[in-house]
Structure formats: C-alpha cells, structure tokens
N, C-alpha and C positions, 0 to 999 in steps of 0.2 A: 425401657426402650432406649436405644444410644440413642445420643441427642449429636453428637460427629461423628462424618464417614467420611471416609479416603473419595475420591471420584471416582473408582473405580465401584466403590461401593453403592454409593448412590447412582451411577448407572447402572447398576443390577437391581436395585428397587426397582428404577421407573421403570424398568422392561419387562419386573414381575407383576405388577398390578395396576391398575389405571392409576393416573394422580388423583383421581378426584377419593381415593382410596388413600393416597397416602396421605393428602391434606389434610383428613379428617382423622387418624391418626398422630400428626404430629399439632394439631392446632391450627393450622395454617387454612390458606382458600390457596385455591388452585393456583391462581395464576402468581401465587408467592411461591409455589415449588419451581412454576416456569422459569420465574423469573430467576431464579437460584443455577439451577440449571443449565440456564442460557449466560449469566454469567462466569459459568464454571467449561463453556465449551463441551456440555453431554447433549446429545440428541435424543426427541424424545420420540415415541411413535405416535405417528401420524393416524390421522382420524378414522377413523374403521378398523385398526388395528384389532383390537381388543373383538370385535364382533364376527370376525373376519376368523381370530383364534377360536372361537369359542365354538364355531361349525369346521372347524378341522380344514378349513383352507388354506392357502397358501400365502405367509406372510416371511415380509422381508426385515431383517430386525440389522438397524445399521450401525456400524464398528463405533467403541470410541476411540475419535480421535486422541493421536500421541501427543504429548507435551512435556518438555521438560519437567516443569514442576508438578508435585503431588501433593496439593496442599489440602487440610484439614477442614472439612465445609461443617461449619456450625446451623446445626437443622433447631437450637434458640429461638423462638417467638421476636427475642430480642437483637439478631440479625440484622447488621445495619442495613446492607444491601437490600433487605427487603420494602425500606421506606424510601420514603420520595424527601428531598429537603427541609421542607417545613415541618416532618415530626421531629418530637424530640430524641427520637431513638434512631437518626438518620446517620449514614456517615459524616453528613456538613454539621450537624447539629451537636453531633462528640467532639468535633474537630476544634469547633468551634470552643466547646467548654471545655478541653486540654489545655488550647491556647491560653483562656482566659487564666487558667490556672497558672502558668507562668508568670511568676512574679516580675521577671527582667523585662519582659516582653510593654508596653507600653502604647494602649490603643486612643489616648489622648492627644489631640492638635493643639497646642498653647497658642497663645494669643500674640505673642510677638515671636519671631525668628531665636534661634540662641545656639549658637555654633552650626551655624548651618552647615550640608552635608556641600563639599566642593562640585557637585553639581548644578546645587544650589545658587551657589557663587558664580559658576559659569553661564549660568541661565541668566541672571543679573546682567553680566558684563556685555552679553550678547544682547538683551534688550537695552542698554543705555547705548552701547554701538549702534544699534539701529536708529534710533532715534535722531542719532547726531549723523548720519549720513543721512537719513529721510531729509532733516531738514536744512540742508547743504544740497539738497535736489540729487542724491546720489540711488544709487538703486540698491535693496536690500539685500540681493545676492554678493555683496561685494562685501557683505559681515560675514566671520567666520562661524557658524553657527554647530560645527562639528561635535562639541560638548555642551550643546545648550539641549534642555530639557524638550519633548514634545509638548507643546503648551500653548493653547489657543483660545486667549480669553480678551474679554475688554479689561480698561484699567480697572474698574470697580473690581472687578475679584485678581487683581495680577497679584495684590501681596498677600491673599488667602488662601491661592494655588500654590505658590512658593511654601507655605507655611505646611499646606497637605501634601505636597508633593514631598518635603522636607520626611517628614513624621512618615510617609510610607516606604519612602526610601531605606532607611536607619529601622524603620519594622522588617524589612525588607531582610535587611544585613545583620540584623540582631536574629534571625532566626537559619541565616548560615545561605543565605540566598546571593543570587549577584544579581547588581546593577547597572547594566552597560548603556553610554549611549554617544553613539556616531552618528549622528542625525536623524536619528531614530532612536527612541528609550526602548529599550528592554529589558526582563527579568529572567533571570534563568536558574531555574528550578531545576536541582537533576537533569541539567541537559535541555532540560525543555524551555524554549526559550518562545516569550510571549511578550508583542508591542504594549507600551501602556502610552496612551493620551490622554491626557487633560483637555475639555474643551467647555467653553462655555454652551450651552444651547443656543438656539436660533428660532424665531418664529416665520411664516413668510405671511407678509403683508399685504395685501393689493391695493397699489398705487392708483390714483387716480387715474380716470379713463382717458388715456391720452392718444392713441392709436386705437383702429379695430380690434387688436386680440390686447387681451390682460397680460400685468406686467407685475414680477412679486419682486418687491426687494427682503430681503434677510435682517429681522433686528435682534439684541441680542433678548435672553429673557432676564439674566443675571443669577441662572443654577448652574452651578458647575456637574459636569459630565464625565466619568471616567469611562475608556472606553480600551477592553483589552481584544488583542486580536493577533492571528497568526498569521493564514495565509487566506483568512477567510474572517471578518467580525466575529466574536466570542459571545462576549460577555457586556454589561455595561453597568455601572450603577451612578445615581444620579441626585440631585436635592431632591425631598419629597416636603410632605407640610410635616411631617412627623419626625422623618429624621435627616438631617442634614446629608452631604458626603462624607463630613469630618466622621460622622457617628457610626459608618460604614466601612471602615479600618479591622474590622475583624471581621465581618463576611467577605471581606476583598483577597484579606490573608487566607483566609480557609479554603474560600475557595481556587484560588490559585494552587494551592497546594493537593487539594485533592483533584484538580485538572488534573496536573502533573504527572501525579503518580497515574489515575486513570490511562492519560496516553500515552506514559511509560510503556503500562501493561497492554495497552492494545500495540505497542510497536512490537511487545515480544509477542502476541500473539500473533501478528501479522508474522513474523520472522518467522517465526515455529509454522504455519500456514504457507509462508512462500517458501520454505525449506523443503515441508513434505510435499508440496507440489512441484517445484523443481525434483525430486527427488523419482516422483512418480511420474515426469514426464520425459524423465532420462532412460528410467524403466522403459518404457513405452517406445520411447526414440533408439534404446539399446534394441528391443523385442524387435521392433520395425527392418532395422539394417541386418541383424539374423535373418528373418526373414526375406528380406530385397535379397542378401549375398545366398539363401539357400536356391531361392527363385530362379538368380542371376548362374548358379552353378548349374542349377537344372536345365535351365536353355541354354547352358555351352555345352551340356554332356546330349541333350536333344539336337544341335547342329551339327555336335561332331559323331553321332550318330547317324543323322541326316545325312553327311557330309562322305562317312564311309562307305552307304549304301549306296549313293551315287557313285561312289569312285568306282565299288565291284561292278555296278552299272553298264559305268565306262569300261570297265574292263575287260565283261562279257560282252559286251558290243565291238569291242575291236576285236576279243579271241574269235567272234562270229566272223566278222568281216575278212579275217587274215581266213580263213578257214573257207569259206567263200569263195575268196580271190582264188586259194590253193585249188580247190574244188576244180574251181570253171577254168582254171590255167590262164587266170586273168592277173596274176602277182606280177606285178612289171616293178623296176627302179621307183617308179613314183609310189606306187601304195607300198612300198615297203619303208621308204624317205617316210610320208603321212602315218606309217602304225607305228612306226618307231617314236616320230612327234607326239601321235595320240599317247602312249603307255609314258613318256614325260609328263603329261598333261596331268593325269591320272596319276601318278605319283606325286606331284606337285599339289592336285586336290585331296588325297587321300593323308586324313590326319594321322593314322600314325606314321604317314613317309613324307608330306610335306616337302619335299625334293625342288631345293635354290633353283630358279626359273630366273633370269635375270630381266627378262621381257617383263613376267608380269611382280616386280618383285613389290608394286605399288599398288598392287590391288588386292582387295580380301575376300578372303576364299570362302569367308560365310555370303557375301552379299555380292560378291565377284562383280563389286564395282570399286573405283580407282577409293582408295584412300585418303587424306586431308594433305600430306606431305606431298601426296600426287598433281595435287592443284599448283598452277604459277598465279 
C-alpha cells in the first residue's frame, strides 16, 4: 500500500470510502486522517454522505481547492503532524532534538555575563541612566530607552535577566535569526516578527481594610517570565519547581521557529484563499455588469420601440385629423400652422428621425421630462 500521495490523490481516497475505512487500513483512528486532511486544505464529506450514496440519492461532492504547492503527504504512523507536542514523534519534539544536535548551538546561561551581546550593554546604560535621573527627582521618560531591552524585573533578578536575555539573544543569531529593538524587542524569524518580554511575576495582595471596598497592591514573587506576542499574547514560559527559565532555551527556540514557519504557511494559505476569492468575485462582478449592460441594452431597444410606436401613434393621429379637417372643409391657416407643428413633434419623438427641435433640446424623449443640464 503507498504510504505517500500527492493531494490530489488523497482527495480521491477520502471521496472513495469513508475514513473510518481508511484509518483502518493505513493504522491510523479517524480523526488522524482528519486531521491530515484539514492540514493539507482537502475537504472531506460531510455526514450522511456515504448513506445518502448508498440509496442512490442525490449527493454533492465538493472541489479541491487550488494551491500553488503539491506537496508529498506522508500517510507514516510516524507523521509529525499527527501528534500534539508533548509526544516524542511531534514536530516540536524533532525540532527540538535537531537543535540539540547542533553542536555550535548553545542552550547553557553561564553564571556571570562574558562579552555581552550590545544590547546588553545598552540595557545597562539605560537602567543606570535611570537611576541617576530618579534620583535627581527627574522623570523617567527623559532616558533614552530606544535600545534598551523589554525588561521588567525587581533588582533581585536584574543580573540574571541580563544573563538569560544575553544567551537567547546570541541563540537567537547563532541560528541565523534577528534581533531588533526600538522600544520594543523583537525576533524576526523569516519575516515573522514576534515581541519578546522579560518580566518578573507579580502576586496581588489584599491590603488591610482601610475603606468599604478591597484594595490589591502588586508584590513581586521573584520568577522570571518570558512572554512572546504579536498583535495578540502567544506564548509564555516561566520558573516552575522543576525547571528554571534558564533550562527553557530550547523549547523557546523550537518553538518560535516552528510558529514561524506555521504562520508563514497560513499567510500563503490565506494568499492562495484571498486570491481565488478575489478572483471569483471579479467573476461574479464581471458576469453581473454583462448582465446589467445586457438588461440596460434591453430597455433602450424596449423604449425605443415604445418610442416608435408612439411616434406612428402621432402620426396616424395627425394623418386622421388633417383628413378630418379636409373632409368637413374645416382646414383653415391654423390647423395647417398645428399639423405642420404636430409632424415636427413626431419627428423629433421618433427614434430613427430624432429631428433638432430647439425648444425642447433639454428634455428627454424617453421620459419627456427636462434633463439635469435643464435645471438652474
């Protein structure tokens, strides 16, 4: 049995047999093909499908959608995609033991500072500036703080932030990453660019009853916090009894990096989606104005049909009336002036003669009222 298929291929499985047909076939439980699946952008049939084929009704089997790429789906037991992070056959959990495998790579915080990363150095400069304006009664904003680190701790952990903040940085750049920071830190990953904080924790307290409602002040607990985030909170990791933060340098790494590429790939999936939905709603808005200008052509050859049948209208109503007048020897000067007027008129309505009327040259002859140009 092939153990890889194109997408297109495994969309013809699941549309030949139920999953729970193929799961059992390849090893898997159902919701491991789903999940396969749904990562690969194939839709599957919906619930009563299969029951629905089976009494020769009427079922609707939906397209796969297009995408640039045709990549190679590994239907492997061993399929990272199919675990959650804590097995060991996860994508965090490979990711994680490649890294380790690099020998240059470097998940150790030493105990004292040793060539620190010039970040480093600038986060220094800005907290002993601070200090020396606090205590000169000056106000904190008036430090440049433009290259100083995001870093919010009490003194007890300032030189053990700097030491981990150091060591992630330089992991950071040792594995081809950048580090940017203009009052805000960030990493930028392929483009993907994510806040990183340092912060101590906080507990809230409640103060003595000193007023009718409770009052919490903030103390610190002395674990450090790292805390990554984009435009929305991410991620966090933090001291535990077991393992420090310092000891949390390669699930930080791993995981930033498989972020990364994840929202890479949802941006091109998103691209590829707002492509072919731009794409189908140009369709749509093309089919639309075909339609409007077939409509729009149909009610001008309807008016100026309208338009003719009136005008003969008029015309056999004046040949009546002249015909009339000759009859009873009632033609005088005037109804000959008025027939003469009337067959201008009529000329002037009738669309294929349309005949320059200077009187009404402001009015339209579909609606035989004044025009916009006609308004003061």
């Amino acid at each position: 049995m092939e153990k890889e298929l194109t997408r297109k291929e495994l969309y013809d499985l699941v549309w030949s047999k139920p999953v729970t047909y193929i799961a059992k076939e390849y090893g898997f439980s159902d919701n491991d093909v789903r999940k396969i699946c749904n990562n690969h952008n194939i839709p599957l049939p919906k619930s009563g499908y299969w029951s629905k084929l089976k009494f020769n009704k009427k079922v609707v089997k939906e397209k796969l959608p297009e995408q640039d790429d045709n990549p190679v789906i590994n239907l492997e037991k061993t399929n990272p995609t199919l675990f959650e992070d804590d097995h060991p056959l996860s994508k965090f959990a490979l990711r994680k033991k490649e890294l380790q495998e690099i020998k240059e790579l470097k998940f150790l915080v030493p105990d004292r500072l040793s060539k620190p990363h010039r970040y480093i150095v600038a986060t220094k400069k800005y907290h002993k500036e601070l200090k020396t304006v606090e205590k000169s009664g000056g106000y904190p904003h008036e430090v440049d703080r433009t290259n100083a680190l995001s870093i919010s701790v009490s003194n007890s952990l300032y030189a053990r932030s700097l030491r981990f903040m150091d060591s992630l940085i330089k992991l950071l750049e040792k594995r081809g990453h950048k580090v940017e920071v203009n009052r805000q830190t960030q990493v930028i990953i392929k483009e993907q660019k994510y806040n990183l904080r340092l912060q101590e924790k906080n507990k809230r307290v409640k103060n003595e009853p000193k007023r009718e409602w409770d009052t919490y002040d903030l103390e610190p607990t002395g674990l450090l916090c790292l805390k990554i985030s984009s435009y929305i909170p991410l991620k966090e990791w933090s001291d535990a009894k077991i393992k420090t933060l310092e000891d949390k340098l390669l699930d930080i790494l791993a995981w930033l990096e498989i972020k990364a590429e994840r929202d890479i790939q949802q941006a091109i999936d998103s691209a590829i989606w707002n492509k072919k939905y731009e794409e189908k709603r140009q369709k749509e808005k093309d089919l639309q104005k075909l339609k409007d200008d077939e409509l729009s052509k149909f009610e001008g050859l309807f008016s100026e049909a309208t338009r003719w049948h009136k005008s003969q209208y008029l015309r056999n109503y004046i040949k009546e009336f002249e015909h009339y007048a000759i009859n009873t020897n009632s033609l005088d000067a005037d109804k000959e002036e008025w027939i003469k007027w009337a067959k201008e008129k009529a000329d002037w309505y009738d669309p294929f003669i349309e005949k320059d009327v200077e009187l009404l040259n402001d009015i339209d002859r579909d609606t035989l009222k004044p025009t916009k140009k006609g308004y003061y």
